[in-house]
ZADRENZA-451011 format. One record per residue (C-alpha): residue in three letters; x, y, z. Coordinates in steps of 0.2 Angstrom, whole numbers, plus 2048, in hexadecimal, padded with zeros to 3 digits. Layout:
N
ALAXYZ
...
! end
This chain:
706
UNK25746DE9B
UNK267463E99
UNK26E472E8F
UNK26947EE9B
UNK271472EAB
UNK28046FEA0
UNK283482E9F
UNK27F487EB3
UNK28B477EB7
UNK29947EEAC
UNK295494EB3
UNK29548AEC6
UNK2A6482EC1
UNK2AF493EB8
UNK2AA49AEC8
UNK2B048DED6
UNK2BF48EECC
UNK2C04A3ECF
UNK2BA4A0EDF
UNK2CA492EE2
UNK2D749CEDB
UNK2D34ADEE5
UNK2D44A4EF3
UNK2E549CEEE
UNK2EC4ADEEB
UNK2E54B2EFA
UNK2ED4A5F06
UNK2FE4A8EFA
UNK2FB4B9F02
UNK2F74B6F12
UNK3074A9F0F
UNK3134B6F09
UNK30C4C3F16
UNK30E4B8F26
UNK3194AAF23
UNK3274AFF16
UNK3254C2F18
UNK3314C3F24
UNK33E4BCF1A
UNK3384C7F0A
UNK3394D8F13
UNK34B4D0F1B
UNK3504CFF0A
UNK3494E1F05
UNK3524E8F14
UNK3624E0F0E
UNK3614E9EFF
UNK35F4F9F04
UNK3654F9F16
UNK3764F5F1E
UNK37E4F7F2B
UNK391500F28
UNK39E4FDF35
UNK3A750AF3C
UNK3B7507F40
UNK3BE50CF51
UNK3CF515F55
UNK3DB50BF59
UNK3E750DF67
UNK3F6514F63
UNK40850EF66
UNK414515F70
UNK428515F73
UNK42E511F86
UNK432527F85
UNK42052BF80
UNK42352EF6D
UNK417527F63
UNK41C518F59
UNK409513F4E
UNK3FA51CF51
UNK3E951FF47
UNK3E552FF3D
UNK3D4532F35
UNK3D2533F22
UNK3C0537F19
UNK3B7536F0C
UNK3AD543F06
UNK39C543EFE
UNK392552EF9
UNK37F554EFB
UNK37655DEEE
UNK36455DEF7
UNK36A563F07
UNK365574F03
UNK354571EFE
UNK34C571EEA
UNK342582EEE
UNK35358AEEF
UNK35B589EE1
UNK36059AEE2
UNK36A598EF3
UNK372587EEC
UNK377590EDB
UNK37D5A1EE3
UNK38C597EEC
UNK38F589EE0
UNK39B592ED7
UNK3A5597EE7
UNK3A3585EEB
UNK3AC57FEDB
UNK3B9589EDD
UNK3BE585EEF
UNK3C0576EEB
UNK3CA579EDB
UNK3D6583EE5
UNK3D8577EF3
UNK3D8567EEB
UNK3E056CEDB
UNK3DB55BED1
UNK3CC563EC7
UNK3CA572EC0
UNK3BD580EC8
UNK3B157BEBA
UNK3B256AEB9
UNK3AD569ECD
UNK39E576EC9
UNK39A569EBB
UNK39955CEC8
UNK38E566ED5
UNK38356DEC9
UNK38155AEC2
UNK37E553ED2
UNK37055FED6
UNK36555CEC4
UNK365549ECB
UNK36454DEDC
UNK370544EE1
UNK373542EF4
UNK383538EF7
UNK38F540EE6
UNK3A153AEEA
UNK3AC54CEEA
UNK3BE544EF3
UNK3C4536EFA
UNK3D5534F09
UNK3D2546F0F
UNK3DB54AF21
UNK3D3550F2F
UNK3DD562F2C
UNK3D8564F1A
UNK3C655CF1F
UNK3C556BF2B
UNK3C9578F1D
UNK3BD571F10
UNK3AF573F1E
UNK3B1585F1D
UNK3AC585F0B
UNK39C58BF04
UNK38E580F04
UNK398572F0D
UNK39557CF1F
UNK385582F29
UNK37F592F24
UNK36F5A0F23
UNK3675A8F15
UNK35D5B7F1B
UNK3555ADF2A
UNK35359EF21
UNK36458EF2A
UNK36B580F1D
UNK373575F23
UNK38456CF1A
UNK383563F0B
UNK39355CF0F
UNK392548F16
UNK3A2543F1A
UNK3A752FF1D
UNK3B752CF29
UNK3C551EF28
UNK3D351BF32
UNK3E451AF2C
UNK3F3511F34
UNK40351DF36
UNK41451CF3C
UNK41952EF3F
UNK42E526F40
UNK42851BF31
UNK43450FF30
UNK43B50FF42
UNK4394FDF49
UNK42A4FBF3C
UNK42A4E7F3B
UNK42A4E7F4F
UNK41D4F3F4F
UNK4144E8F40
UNK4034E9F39
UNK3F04E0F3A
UNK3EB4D9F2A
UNK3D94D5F2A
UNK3D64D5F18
UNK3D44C1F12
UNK3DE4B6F1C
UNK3E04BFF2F
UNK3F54C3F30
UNK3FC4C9F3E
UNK40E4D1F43
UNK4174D9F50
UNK40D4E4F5C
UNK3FF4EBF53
UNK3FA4D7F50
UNK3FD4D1F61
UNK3F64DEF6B
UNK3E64E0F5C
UNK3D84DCF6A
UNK3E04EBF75
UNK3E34F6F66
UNK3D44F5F5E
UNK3C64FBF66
UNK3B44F8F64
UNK3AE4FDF52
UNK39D506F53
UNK391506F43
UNK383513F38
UNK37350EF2E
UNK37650DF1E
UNK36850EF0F
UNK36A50AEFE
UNK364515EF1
UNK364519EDD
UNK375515ED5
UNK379508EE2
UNK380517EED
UNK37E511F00
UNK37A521F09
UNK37A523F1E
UNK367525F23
UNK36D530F30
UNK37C53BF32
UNK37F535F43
UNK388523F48
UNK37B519F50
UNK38750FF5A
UNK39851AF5D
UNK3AA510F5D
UNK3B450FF6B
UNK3C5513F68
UNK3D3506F6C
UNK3DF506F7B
UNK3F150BF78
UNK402502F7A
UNK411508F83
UNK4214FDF7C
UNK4304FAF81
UNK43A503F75
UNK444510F75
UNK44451CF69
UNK456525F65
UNK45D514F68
UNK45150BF5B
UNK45B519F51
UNK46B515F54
UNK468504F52
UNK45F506F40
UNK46D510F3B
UNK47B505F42
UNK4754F5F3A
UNK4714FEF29
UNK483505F27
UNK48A4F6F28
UNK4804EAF1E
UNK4854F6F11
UNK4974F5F16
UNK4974E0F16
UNK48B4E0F07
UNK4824D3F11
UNK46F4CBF0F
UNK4674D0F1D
UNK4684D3F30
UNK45F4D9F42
UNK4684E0F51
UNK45E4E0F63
UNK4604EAF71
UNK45A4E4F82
UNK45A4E9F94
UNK4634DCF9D
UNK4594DCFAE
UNK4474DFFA8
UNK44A4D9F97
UNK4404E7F90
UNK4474E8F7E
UNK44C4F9F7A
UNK4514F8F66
UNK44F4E9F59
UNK4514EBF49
UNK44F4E0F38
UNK4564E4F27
UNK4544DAF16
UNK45B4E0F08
UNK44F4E1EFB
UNK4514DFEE7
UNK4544F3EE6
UNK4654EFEF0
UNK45B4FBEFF
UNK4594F4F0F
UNK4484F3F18
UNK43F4ECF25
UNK4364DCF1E
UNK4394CEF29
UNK43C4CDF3C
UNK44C4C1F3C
UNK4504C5F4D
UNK4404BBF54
UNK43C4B2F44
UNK44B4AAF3D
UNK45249BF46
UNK463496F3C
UNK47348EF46
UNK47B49CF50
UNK490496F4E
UNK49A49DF5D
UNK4904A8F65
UNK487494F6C
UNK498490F73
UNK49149AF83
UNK48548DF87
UNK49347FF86
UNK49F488F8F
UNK49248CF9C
UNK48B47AF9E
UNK49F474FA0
UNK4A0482FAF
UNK49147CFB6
UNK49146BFB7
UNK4A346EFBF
UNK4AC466FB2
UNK4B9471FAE
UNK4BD483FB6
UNK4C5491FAB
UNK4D648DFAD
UNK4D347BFA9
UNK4DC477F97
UNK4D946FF87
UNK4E5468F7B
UNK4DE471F68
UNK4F046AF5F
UNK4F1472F4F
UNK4DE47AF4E
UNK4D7469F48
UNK4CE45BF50
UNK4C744AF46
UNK4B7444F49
UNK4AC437F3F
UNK4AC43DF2F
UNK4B144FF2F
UNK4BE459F36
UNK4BA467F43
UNK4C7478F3F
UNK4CD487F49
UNK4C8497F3E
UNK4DA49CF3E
UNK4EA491F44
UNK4ED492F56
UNK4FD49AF5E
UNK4FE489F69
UNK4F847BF6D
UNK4F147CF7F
UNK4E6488F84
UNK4DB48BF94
UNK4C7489F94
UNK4C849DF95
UNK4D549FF86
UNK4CB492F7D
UNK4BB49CF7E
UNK4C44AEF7C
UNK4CC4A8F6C
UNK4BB4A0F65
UNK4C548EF65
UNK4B6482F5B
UNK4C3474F5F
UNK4C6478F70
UNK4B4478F74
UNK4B0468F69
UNK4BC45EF71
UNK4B6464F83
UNK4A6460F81
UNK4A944FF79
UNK4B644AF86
UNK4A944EF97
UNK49744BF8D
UNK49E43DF7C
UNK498430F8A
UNK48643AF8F
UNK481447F84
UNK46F446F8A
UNK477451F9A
UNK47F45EF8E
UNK470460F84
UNK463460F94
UNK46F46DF9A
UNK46B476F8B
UNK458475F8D
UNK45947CF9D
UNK46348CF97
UNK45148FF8F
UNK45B48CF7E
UNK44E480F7C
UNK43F488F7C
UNK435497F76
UNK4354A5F7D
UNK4224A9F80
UNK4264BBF76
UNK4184C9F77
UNK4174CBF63
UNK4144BCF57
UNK41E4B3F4D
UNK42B4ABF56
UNK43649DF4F
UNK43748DF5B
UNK448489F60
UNK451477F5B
UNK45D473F67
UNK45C45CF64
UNK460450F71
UNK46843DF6F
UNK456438F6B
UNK452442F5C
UNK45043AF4C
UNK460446F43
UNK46D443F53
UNK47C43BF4C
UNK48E436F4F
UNK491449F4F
UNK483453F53
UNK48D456F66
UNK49D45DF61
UNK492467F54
UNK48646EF5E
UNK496473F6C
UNK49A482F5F
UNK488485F58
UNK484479F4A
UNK47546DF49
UNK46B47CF55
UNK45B487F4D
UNK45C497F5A
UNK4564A8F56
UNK45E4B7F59
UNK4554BCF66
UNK4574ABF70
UNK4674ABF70
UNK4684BCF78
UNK45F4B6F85
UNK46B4ADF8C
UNK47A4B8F8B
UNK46D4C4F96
UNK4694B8FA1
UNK47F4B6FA3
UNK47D4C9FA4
UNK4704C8FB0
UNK4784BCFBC
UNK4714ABFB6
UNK45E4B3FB6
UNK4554B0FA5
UNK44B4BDFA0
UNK43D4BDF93
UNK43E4CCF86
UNK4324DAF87
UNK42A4E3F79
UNK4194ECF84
UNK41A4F2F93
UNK4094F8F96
UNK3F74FAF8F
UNK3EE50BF91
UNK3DB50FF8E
UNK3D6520F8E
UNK3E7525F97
UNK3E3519FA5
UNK3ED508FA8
UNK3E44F7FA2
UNK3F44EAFA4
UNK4054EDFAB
UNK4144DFFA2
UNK4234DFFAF
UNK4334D3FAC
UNK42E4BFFAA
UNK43A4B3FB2
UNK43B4A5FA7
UNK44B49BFB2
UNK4514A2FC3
UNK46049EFC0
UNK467493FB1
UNK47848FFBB
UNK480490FCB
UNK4874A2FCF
UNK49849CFCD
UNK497496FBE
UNK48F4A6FB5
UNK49B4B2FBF
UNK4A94A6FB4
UNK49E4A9FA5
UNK49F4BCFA7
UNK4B14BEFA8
UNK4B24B2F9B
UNK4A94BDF90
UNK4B34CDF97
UNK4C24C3F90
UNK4BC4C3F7F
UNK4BB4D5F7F
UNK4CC4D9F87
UNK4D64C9F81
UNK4CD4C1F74
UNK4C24C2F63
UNK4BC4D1F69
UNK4C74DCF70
UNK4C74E9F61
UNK4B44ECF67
UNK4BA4F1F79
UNK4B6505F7C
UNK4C250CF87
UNK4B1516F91
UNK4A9508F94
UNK4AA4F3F99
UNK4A14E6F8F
UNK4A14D3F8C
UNK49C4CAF7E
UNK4A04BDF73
UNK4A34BDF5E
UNK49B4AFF54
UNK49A4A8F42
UNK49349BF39
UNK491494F29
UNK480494F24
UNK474485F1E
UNK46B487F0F
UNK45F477F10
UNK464468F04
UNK473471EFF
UNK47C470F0F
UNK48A47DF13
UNK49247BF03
UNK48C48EEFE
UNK49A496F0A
UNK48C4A1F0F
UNK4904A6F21
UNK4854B0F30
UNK4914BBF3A
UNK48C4C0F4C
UNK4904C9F5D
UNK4874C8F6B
UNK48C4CEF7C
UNK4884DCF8A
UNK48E4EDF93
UNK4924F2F9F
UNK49B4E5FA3
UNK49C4E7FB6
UNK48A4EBFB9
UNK4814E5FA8
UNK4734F0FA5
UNK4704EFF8F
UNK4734DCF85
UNK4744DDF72
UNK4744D0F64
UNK47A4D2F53
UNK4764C9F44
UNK47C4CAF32
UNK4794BFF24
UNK4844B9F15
UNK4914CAF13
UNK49B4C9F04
UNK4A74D4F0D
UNK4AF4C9F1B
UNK4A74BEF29
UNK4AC4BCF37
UNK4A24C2F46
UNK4AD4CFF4D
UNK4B04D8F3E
UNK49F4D7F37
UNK4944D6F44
UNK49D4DEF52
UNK49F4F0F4D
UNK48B4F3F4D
UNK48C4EBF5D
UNK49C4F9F62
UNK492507F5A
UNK482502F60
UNK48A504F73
UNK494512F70
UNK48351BF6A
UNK479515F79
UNK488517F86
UNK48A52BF81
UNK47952EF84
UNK472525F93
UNK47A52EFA2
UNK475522FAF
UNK482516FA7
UNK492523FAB
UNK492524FBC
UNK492534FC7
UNK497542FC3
UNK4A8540FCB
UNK4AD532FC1
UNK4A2537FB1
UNK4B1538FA1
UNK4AC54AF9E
UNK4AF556FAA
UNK4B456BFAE
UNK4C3567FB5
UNK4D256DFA7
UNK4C6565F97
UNK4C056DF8A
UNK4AE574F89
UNK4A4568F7F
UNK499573F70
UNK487576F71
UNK47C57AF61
UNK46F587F62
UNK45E582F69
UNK457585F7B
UNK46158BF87
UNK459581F97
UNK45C572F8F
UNK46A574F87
UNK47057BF9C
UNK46A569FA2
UNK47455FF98
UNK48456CF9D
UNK481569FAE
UNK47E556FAD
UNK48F556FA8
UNK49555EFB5
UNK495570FAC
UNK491581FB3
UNK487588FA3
UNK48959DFA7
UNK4935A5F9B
UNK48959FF8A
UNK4945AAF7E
UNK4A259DF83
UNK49758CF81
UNK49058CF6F
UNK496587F61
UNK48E588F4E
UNK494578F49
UNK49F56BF50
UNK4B056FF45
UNK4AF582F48
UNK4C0587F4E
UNK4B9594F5C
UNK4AB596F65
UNK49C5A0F60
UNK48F5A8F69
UNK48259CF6F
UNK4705A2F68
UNK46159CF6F
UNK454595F61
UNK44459EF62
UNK436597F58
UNK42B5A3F50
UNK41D59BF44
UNK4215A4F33
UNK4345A6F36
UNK44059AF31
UNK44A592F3F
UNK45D58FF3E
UNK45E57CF3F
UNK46F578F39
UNK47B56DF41
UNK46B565F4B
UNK467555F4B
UNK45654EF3F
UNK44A54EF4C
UNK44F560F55
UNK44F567F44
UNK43D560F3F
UNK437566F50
UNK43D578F4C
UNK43757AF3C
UNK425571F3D
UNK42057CF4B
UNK42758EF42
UNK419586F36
UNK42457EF28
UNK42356FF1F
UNK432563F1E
UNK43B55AF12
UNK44B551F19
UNK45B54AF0C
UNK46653FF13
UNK46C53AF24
UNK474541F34
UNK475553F38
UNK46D562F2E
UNK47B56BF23
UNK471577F1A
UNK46057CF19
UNK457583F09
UNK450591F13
UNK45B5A0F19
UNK45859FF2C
UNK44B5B1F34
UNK4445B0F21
UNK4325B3F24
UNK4275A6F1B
UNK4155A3F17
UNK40F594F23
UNK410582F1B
UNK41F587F10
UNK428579F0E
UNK43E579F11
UNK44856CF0E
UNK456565F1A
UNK46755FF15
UNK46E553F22
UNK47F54DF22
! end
């Protein structure tokens, strides 16, 4: 019996024990089922399905003249599905794979016809769904490549397949005038650390838009695949910005500065054109030369680079003088031999003085550092807190609140800051001991030009969704008026003088008034002082002069080849005007008092091109355009007339486009269907195809411009 109890106490126990442990699975289960399962089949989904964010449009970009500065183009990737027509039709699928292969063999032209039909054939043994056949195709060739067998809808008897092509879009970031204002124009990083520059940066939430997204699923290989052709939530394309700038002037400006770096050998440099009363700039450009010896756009010095700004500055001290009524133009002020002792250091003349005594107006027209040095030590030694508040209140003091990113803040001390010394007034009265951007200290000659008013710059003026108006940016007025009437009327014809008496007068254009001012200045390099001999060479000034409607700044850094402002800096700032004076007719009167005229002067030339518009510009000058066998000329040192010829573009037929300028010729051949290659710069002198040659579309001609 004890046996027998023994044995039925252990089977009782085996099966408790069974009993115990199906129950524990069970409530691990019941666990795993209601508990954790909702993690578990998180994490499942995870692994197999995603969501892919699609990438909205963005807003493009756009000069003040409607030309399109950025804008967004589509690119795709293209991926072929091999079960898209089904497995019981093999005989469909292998009756166009060979068409298939060499479509895309032709069009591509990176693999041979049997190395794609490899490929297909391939991908359709292992049924794959999602094969990879090219990737950065355009929109245009995207369209051709549609038309290809198997890659478009089509019937079989009565039997419809649908494509088997899947096709997975990016967008890519073009600037159709590539480098034209590009580091104004900027870029959106996103990729790590979030950088942004210039307008694509500042305006990103406008730009932008709303990206949309598509279901995703993972299957073998890793390959994510969507679950359904169609986006499940569509993008909404970003809003567009209309700038301030102004195309052809950005041009001129480019080429302008770039010339004459190359001339002066120098660094670097930025020029900035700006609308006096809305302050709308109109052209900025920034060149650095780079370790090619080629000069690019990397930096934006003009509203990045705070360095001392030399004698462009003495503005601001004259200006303070006038204002506060301490002297008057015809005041004078003793500069001896060009010298003048302070503690420590000896302020000098750039060149020796043809006497002694000057007037305030000779002493600013002549660029005098002692004459401005010792009138500001004589009427502020005792305050200098009044000079430098007088300074602040210029706006020399603060930023200017720009639209883009990345301006530099201004360092204009005061008798309380820690590195004011014995001569930190006498330096800062011809620009030394200051950090002041370019762009800052154009402001204030526009605000001279603009009758004591300061002005912030403008880079945007408006923001456009879907054609319609989201924000409007008009002029922001940052100071009224930074000094009496009187006192900026003095300022102006001070700065007429330097023009027509003094640093500047070999800048003057006998078409046209303007006023300005030269400036140079040794620049700092850190803890080696000014020892280097490297020197910043700058002009800064306005035109007209009588009615002011355009301010510029120049800027150019360390030139080997000379220094001083005027001969530097000054002759972009000449060339610059010249270019923007010849073709803005609103700044050359009426008719009647327009420098080209009927009356006894030769008939300017016109090149070929559209006779209505080339009839506008001939009666805007004050021309009757009848007779055209008497108003054309082939090229502008032909020594008769020829017979003017109207272009007519005909797609297929190559256009006669020399003697015009890039953009006209560019115009004429892409629309007769051409492609175009440009070499060099200026105007086309010779073309690779012989003008009425009848071509095939897409042909590609190159342009030699001169």
């Amino acid at each position: 019996m004890n046996i027998r109890k023994s044995i039925l106490m252990r089977v009782y126990l085996a099966f408790g024990l069974m009993v115990f442990g199906a129950l524990l699975v069970f409530g691990k289960l019941l666990h795993l089922q209601y508990v954790d399962g909702g993690e578990w089949r998180a994490l499942v989904d995870s692994l197999t399905i995603r969501e892919r964010v699609i990438e909205a449009a963005r807003g493009n970009i756009y000069a003040n003249d409607g030309s399109l500065l950025a804008t967004s183009v589509p690119e795709y990737e293209l991926r072929f599905d091999a079960m898209a027509i089904p497995a019981e039709a093999n005989d469909v699928f292998n009756s166009k794979v060979d068409s298939l292969a060499t479509s895309l063999a032709n069009f591509f032209k990176d693999k041979s016809a049997r190395q794609y039909l490899g490929l297909l054939k391939n991908a359709r043994a292992k049924k794959q769904r999602y094969m990879l056949l090219k990737r950065d195709v355009s929109h245009q060739d995207l369209k051709v490549v549609k038309t290809f067998p198997l890659l478009k809808t089509f019937r079989e008897g009565k039997k419809r397949y649908s494509t088997s092509l899947v096709t997975v879009s990016e967008n890519k970031r073009i600037l159709p005038f590539t480098n034209l204002a590009a580091r104004t124009i900027g870029y959106k990083n996103t990729k790590g650390e979030e950088v942004l520059v210039g307008l694509e940066g500042a305006y990103g939430s406008y730009i932008d838009g709303t990206s949309g997204s598509q279901i995703m699923q993972r299957i073998a290989g890793g390959v994510w695949v969507p679950v359904s052709r169609e986006v499940q939530v569509a993008p909404v394309d970003g809003s567009d910005i209309i700038s301030t700038l102004d195309v052809n002037m950005q041009d001129m400006a480019q080429r302008a500065l770039e010339k004459q770096l190359i001339e002066s050998d120098a660094d670097n440099g930025c020029v900035v054109l700006m609308e006096v009363k809305t302050g709308e700039v109109r052209a900025i450009a920034n060149f650095t030369r780079d370790h090619q010896g080629v000069f690019r756009e990397k930096y934006n010095y003009a509203i990045a680079q705070g360095a001392d700004p030399g004698s462009t500055f003495k503005i601001a001290s004259f200006l303070a003088l006038l204002d506060d009524g301490l002297v008057d133009t015809s005041s004078t002020v003793d500069i001896g031999n060009g010298t003048f002792r302070v503690p420590s250091h000896t302020i000098r003349d750039s060149h020796a003085p043809k006497k002694s005594v000057l007037t305030v107006k000779e002493a600013f027209e002549q660029s005098s550092n002692v004459g401005i040095a010792k009138l500001i030590d004589t009427y502020y030694g005792k305050n200098p807190g009044k000079y430098t508040a007088k300074l602040h209140h210029f706006g020399l003091g603060s930023e200017l609140g720009l639209q883009i990113p990345g301006e530099a803040k201004p360092w204009v001390k005061h008798p309380d800051s820690k590195s004011w010394s014995k001569l930190s007034l006498v330096q800062m009265a011809y620009g030394y001991e200051l950090r002041l951007t370019p762009l800052q200290m154009l402001s204030l000659y526009n605000a001279v030009a603009n009758d004591g008013k300061l002005v912030a710059p403008l880079f945007v003026k408006e923001i456009r969704h879907l054609g319609n108006t989201v924000e409007k940016f008009e002029a922001r007025v940052i100071n009224k008026e930074i000094a009496s009437p009187a006192a900026i009327k003095k300022m102006q014809d001070m700065l007429v003088g330097v023009m027509t008496n003094g640093t500047g007068r070999r800048l003057s254009s006998p078409l046209y008034s303007s006023a300005g001012k030269t400036g140079t200045a040794q620049m700092n390099d850190g803890a080696r002082g000014y020892g280097m001999r490297r020197y910043q060479s700058s002009f800064a000034g306005y035109f007209p002069a009588e009615n002011p409607k355009y301010s510029m700044i120049v800027v150019i850094r360390n030139p080997r080849k000379g220094y001083y402002g005027g001969a530097i800096a000054g002759p972009v700032f000449k060339e610059l005007a010249d270019m923007v004076y010849a073709n803005d007719l609103e700044l050359q009167g009426t008719l009647a008092t327009r420098k080209v005229n009927s009356a006894g002067s030769k008939v300017p030339y016109t090149l070929n091109g559209s006779k209505d518009a080339s009839s506008a510009v001939y009666e805007a000058l004050g021309y009757q355009a009848s007779n055209w066998n008497t108003l054309a000329m082939a090229t502008e040192g032909d020594a008769e007339h020829k017979v003017f010829v109207e272009t007519d573009i005909k797609e297929g037929v190559v256009p006669n486009v020399v003697g015009m300028g890039l953009m006209d010729a560019v115009f004429a051949m892409e629309n007769a269907g051409f492609k175009t290659k440009i070499n060099g710069k200026g105007k086309v002198v010779n073309q690779s195809l012989l003008a009425g040659s009848k071509m095939k579309k897409g042909t590609p001609i190159v342009l030699a411009l001169n």
